[in-house]
PDB file of N, CA, C and O in Angstrom:
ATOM      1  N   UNK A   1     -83.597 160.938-170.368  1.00  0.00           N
ATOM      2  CA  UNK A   1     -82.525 161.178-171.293  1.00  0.00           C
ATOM      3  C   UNK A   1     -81.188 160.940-170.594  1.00  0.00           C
ATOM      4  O   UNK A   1     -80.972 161.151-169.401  1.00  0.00           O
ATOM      5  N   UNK A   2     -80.225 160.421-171.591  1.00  0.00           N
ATOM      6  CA  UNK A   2     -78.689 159.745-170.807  1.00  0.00           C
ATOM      7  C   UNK A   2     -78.060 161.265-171.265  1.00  0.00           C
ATOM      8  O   UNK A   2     -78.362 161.869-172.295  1.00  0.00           O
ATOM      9  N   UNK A   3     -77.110 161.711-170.224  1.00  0.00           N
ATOM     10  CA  UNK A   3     -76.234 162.796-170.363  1.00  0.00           C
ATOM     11  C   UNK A   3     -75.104 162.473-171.638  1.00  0.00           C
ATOM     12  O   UNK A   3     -74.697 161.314-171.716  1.00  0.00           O
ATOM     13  N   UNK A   4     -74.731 163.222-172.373  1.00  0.00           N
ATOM     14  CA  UNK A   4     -74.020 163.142-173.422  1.00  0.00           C
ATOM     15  C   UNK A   4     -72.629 162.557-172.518  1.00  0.00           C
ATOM     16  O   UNK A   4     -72.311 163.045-171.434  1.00  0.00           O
ATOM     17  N   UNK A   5     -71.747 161.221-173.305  1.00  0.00           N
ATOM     18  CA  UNK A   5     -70.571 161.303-172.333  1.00  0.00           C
ATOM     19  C   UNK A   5     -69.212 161.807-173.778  1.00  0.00           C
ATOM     20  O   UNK A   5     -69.490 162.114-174.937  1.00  0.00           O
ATOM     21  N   UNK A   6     -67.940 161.734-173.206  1.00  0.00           N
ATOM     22  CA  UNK A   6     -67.287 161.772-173.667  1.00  0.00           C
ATOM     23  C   UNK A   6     -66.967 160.657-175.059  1.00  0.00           C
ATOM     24  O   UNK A   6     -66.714 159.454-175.015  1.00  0.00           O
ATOM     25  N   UNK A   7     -67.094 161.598-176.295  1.00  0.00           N
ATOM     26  CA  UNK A   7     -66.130 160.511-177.083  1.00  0.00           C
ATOM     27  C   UNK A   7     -64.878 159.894-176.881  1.00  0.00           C
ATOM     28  O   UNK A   7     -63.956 160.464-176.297  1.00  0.00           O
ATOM     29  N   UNK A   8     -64.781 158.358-177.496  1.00  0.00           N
ATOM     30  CA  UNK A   8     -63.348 157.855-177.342  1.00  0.00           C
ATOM     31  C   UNK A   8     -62.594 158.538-178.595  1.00  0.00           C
ATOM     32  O   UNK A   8     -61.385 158.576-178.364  1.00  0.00           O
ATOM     33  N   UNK A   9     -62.882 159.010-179.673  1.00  0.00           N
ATOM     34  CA  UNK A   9     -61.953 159.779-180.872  1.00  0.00           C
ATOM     35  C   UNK A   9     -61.471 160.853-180.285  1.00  0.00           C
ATOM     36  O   UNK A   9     -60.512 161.411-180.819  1.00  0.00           O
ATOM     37  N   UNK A  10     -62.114 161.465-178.864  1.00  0.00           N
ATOM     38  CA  UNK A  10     -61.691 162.898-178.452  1.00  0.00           C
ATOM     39  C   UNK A  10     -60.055 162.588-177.862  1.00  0.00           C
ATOM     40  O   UNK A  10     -59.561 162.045-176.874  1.00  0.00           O
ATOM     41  N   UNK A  11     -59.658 163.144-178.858  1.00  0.00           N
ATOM     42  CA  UNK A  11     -58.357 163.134-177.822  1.00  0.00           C
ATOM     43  C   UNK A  11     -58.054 164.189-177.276  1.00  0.00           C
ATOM     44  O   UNK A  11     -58.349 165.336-177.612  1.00  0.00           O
ATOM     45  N   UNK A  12     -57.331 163.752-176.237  1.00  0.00           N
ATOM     46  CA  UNK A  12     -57.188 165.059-175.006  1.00  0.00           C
ATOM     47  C   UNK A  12     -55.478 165.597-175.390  1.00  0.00           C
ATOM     48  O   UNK A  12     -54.764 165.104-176.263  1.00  0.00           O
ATOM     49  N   UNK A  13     -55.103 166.777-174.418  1.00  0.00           N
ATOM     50  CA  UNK A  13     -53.615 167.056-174.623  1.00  0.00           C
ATOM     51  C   UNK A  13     -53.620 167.958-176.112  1.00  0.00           C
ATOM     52  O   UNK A  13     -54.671 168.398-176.576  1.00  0.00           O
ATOM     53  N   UNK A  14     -52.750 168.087-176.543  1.00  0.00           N
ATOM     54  CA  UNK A  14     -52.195 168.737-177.609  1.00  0.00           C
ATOM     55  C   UNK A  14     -53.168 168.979-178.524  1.00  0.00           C
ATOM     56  O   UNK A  14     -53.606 170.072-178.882  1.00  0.00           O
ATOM     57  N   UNK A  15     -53.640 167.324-179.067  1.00  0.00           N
ATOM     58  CA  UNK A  15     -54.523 167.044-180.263  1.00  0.00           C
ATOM     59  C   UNK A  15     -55.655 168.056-180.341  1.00  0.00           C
ATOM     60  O   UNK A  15     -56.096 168.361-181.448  1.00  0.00           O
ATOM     61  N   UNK A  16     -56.178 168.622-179.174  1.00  0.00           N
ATOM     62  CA  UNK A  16     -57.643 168.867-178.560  1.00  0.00           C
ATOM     63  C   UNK A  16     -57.826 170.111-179.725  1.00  0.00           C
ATOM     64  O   UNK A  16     -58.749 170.147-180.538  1.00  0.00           O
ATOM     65  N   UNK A  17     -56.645 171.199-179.603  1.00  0.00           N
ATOM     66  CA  UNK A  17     -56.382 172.184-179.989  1.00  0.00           C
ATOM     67  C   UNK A  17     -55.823 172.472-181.485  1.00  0.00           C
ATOM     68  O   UNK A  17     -54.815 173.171-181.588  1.00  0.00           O
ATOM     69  N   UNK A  18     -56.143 172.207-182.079  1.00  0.00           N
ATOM     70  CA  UNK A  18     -55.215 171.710-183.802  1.00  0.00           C
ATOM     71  C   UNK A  18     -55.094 172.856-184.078  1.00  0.00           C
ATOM     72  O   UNK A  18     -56.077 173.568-183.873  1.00  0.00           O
ATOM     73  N   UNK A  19     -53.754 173.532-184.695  1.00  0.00           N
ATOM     74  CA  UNK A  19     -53.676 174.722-185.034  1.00  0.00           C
ATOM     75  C   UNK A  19     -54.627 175.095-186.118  1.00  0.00           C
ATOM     76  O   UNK A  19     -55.191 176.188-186.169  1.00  0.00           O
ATOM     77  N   UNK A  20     -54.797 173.998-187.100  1.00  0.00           N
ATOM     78  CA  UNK A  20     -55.450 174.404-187.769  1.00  0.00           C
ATOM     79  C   UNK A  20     -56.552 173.500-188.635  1.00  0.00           C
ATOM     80  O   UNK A  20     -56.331 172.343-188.994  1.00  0.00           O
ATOM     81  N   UNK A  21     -57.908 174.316-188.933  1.00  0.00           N
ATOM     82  CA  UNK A  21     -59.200 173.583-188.970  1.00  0.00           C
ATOM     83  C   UNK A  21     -59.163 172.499-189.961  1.00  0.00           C
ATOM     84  O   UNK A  21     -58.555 172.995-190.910  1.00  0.00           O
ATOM     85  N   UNK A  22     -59.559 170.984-190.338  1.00  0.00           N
ATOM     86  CA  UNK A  22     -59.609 170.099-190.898  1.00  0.00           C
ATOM     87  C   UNK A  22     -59.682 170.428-192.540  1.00  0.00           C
ATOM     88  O   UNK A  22     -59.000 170.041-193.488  1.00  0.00           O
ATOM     89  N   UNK A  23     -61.111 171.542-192.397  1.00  0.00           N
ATOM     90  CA  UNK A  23     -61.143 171.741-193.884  1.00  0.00           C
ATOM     91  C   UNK A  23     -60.171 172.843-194.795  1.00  0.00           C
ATOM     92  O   UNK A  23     -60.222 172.951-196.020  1.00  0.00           O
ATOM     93  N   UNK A  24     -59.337 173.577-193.938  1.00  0.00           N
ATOM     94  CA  UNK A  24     -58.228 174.475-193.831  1.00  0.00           C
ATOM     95  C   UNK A  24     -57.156 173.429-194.529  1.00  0.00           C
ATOM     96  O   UNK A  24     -56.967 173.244-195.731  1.00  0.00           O
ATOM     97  N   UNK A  25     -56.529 172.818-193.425  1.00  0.00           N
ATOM     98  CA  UNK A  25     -54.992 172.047-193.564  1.00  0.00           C
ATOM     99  C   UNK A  25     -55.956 170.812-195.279  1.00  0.00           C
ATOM    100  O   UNK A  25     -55.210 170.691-196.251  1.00  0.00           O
ATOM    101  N   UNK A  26     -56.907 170.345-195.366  1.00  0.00           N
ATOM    102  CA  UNK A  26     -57.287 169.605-195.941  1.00  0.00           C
ATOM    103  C   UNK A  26     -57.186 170.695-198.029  1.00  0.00           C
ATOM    104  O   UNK A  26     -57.042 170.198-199.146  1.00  0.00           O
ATOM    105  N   UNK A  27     -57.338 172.092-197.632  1.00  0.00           N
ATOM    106  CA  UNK A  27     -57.296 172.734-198.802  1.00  0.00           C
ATOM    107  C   UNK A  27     -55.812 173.202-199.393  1.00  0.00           C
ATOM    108  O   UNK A  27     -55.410 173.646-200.468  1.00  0.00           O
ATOM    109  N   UNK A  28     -55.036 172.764-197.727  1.00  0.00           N
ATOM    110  CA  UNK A  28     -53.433 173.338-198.069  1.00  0.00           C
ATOM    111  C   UNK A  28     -52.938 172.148-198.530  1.00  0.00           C
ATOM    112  O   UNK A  28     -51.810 172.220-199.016  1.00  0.00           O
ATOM    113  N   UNK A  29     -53.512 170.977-198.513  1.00  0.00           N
ATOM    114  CA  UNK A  29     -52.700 169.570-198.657  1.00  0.00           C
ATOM    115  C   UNK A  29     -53.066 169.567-200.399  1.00  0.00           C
ATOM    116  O   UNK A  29     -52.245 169.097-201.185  1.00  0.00           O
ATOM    117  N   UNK A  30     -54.367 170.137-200.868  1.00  0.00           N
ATOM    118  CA  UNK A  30     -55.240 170.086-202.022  1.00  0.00           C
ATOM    119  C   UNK A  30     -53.685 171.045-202.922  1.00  0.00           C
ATOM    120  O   UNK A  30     -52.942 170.670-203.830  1.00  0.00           O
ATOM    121  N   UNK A  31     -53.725 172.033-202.319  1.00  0.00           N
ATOM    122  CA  UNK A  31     -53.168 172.842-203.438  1.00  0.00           C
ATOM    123  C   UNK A  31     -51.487 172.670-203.044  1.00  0.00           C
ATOM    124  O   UNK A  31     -50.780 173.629-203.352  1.00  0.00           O
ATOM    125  N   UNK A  32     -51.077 171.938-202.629  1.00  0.00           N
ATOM    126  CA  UNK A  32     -49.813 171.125-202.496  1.00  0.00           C
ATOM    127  C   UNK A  32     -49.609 170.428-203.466  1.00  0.00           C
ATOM    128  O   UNK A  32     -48.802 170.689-204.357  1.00  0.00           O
ATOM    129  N   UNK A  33     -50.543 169.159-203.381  1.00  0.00           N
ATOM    130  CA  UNK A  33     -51.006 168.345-204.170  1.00  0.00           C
ATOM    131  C   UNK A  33     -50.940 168.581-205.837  1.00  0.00           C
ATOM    132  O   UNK A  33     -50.395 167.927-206.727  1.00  0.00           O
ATOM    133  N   UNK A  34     -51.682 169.717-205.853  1.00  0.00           N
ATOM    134  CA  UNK A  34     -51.863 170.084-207.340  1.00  0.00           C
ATOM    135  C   UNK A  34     -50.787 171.017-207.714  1.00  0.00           C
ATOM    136  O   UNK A  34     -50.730 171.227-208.926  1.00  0.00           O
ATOM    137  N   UNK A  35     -49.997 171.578-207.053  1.00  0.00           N
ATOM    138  CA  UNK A  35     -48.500 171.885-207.606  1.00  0.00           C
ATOM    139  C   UNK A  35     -47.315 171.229-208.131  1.00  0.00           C
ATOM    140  O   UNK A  35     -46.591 171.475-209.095  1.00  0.00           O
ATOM    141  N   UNK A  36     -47.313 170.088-206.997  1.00  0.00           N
ATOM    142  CA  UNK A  36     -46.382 168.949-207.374  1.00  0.00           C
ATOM    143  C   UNK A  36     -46.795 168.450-208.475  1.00  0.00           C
ATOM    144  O   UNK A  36     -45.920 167.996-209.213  1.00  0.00           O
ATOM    145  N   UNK A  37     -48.380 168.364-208.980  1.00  0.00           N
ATOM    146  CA  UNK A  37     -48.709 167.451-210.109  1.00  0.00           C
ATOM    147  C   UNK A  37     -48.139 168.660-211.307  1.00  0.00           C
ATOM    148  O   UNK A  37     -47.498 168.334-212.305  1.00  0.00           O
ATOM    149  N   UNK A  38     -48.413 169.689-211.065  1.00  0.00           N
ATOM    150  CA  UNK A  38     -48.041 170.690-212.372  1.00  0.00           C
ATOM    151  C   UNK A  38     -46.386 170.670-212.578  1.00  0.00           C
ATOM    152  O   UNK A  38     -46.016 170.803-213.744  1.00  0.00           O
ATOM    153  N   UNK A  39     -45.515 170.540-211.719  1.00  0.00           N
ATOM    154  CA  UNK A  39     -43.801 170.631-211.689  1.00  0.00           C
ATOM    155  C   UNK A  39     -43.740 169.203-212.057  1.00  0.00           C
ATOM    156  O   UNK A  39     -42.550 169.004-212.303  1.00  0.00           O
ATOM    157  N   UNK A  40     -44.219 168.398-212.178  1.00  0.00           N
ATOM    158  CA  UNK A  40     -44.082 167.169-212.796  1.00  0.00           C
ATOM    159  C   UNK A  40     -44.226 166.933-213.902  1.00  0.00           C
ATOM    160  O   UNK A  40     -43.385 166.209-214.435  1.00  0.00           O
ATOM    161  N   UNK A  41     -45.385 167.463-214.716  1.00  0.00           N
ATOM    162  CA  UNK A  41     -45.714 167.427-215.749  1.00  0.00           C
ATOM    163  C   UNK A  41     -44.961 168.643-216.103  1.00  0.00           C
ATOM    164  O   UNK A  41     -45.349 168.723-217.268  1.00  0.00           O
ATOM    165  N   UNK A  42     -43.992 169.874-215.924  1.00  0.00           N
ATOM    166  CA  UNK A  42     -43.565 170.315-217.059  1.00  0.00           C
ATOM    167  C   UNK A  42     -42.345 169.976-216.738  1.00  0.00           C
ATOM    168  O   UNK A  42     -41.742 170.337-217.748  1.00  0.00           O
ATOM    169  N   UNK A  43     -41.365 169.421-215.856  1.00  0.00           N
ATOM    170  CA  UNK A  43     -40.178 168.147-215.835  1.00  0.00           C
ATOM    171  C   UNK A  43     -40.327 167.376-217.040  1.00  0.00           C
ATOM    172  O   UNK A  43     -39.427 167.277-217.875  1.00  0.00           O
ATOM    173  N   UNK A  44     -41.576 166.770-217.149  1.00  0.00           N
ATOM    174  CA  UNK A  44     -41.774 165.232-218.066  1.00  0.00           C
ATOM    175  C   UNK A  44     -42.168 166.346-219.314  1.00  0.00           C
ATOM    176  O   UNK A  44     -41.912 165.679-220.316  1.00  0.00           O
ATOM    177  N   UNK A  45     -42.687 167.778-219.827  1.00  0.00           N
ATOM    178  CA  UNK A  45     -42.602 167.967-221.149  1.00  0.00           C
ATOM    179  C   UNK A  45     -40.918 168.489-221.436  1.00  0.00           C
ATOM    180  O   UNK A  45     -40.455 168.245-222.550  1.00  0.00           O
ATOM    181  N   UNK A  46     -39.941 169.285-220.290  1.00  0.00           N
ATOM    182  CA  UNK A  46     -39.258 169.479-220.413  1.00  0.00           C
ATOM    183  C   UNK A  46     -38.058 168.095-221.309  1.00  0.00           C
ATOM    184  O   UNK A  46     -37.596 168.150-222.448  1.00  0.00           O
ATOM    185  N   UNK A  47     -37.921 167.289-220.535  1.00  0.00           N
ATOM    186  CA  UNK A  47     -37.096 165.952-220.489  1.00  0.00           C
ATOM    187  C   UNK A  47     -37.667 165.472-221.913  1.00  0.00           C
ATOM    188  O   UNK A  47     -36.764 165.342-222.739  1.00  0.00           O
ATOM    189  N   UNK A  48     -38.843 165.204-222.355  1.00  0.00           N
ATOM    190  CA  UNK A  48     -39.045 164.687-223.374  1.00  0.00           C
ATOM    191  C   UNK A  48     -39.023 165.742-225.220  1.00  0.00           C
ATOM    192  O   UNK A  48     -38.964 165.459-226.417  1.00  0.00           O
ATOM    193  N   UNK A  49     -39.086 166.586-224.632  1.00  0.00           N
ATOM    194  CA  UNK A  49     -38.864 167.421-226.367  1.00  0.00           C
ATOM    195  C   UNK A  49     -38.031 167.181-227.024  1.00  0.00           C
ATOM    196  O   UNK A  49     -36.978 166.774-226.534  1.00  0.00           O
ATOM    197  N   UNK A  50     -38.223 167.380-228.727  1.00  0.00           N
ATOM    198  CA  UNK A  50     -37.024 166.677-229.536  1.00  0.00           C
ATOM    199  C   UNK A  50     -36.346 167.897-229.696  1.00  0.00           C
ATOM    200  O   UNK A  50     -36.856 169.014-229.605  1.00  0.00           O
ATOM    201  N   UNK A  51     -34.647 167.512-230.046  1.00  0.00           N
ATOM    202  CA  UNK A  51     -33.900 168.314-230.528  1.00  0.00           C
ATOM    203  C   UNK A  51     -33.807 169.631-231.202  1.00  0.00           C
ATOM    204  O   UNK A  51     -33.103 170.639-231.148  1.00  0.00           O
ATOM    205  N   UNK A  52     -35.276 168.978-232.155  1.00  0.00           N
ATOM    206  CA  UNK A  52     -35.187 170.400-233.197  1.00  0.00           C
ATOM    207  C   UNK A  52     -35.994 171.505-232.712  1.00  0.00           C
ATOM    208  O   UNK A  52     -35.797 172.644-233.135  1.00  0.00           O
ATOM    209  N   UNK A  53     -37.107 171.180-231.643  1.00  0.00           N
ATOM    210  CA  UNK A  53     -37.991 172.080-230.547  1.00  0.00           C
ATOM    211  C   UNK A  53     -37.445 172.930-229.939  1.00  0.00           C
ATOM    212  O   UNK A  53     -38.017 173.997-229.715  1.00  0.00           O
ATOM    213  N   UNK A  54     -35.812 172.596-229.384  1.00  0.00           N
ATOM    214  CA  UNK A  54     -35.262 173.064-228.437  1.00  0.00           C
ATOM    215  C   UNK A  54     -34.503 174.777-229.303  1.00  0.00           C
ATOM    216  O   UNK A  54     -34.199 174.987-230.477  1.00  0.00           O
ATOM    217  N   UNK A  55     -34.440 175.614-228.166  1.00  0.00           N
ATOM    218  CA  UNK A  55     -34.480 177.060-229.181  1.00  0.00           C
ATOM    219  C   UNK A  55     -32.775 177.163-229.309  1.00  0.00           C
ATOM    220  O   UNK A  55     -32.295 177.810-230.239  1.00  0.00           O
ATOM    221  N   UNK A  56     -32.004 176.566-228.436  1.00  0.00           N
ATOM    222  CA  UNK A  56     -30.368 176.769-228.675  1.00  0.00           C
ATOM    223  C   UNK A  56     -29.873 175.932-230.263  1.00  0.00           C
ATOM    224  O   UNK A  56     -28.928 176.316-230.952  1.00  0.00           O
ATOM    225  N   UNK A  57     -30.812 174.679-230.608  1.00  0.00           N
ATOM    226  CA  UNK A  57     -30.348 173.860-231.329  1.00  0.00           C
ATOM    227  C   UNK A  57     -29.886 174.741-232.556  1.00  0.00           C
ATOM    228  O   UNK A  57     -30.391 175.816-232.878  1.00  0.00           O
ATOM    229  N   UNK A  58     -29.217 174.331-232.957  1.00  0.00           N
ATOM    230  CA  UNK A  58     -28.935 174.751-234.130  1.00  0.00           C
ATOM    231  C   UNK A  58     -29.053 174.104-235.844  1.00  0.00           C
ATOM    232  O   UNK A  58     -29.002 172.950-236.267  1.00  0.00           O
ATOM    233  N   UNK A  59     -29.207 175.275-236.458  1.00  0.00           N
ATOM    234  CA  UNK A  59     -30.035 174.467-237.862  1.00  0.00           C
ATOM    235  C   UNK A  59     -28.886 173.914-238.636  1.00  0.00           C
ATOM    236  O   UNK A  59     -29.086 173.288-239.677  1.00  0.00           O
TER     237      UNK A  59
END
């Protein structure tokens, strides 16, 4: 049997140590993600309602 050697993806220094775990930072990017999509979509219902929807308008 050959001794296990070092991967070349291993990076050494800083990288080695990631503050934080792949599937962690990968669930904070998820629900990032899906916030920006929700403040977008009520921007775009905000911006688009008609006149008479709006509660200041007047009759």
């Amino acid at each position: 049997m050959l001794p296990a050697a070092v991967a070349w993806a291993d990076h050494g220094g800083p990288l080695r140590d990631a503050p934080m775990s792949p599937l962690a930072s990968a669930l904070v990017f998820a629900g990032l993600a899906l916030l920006v999509g929700a403040v977008v979509v009520v921007v775009i219902a905000l911006l688009t309602r008609r006149p008479e929807s709006r509660p200041d308008a007047k009759e």
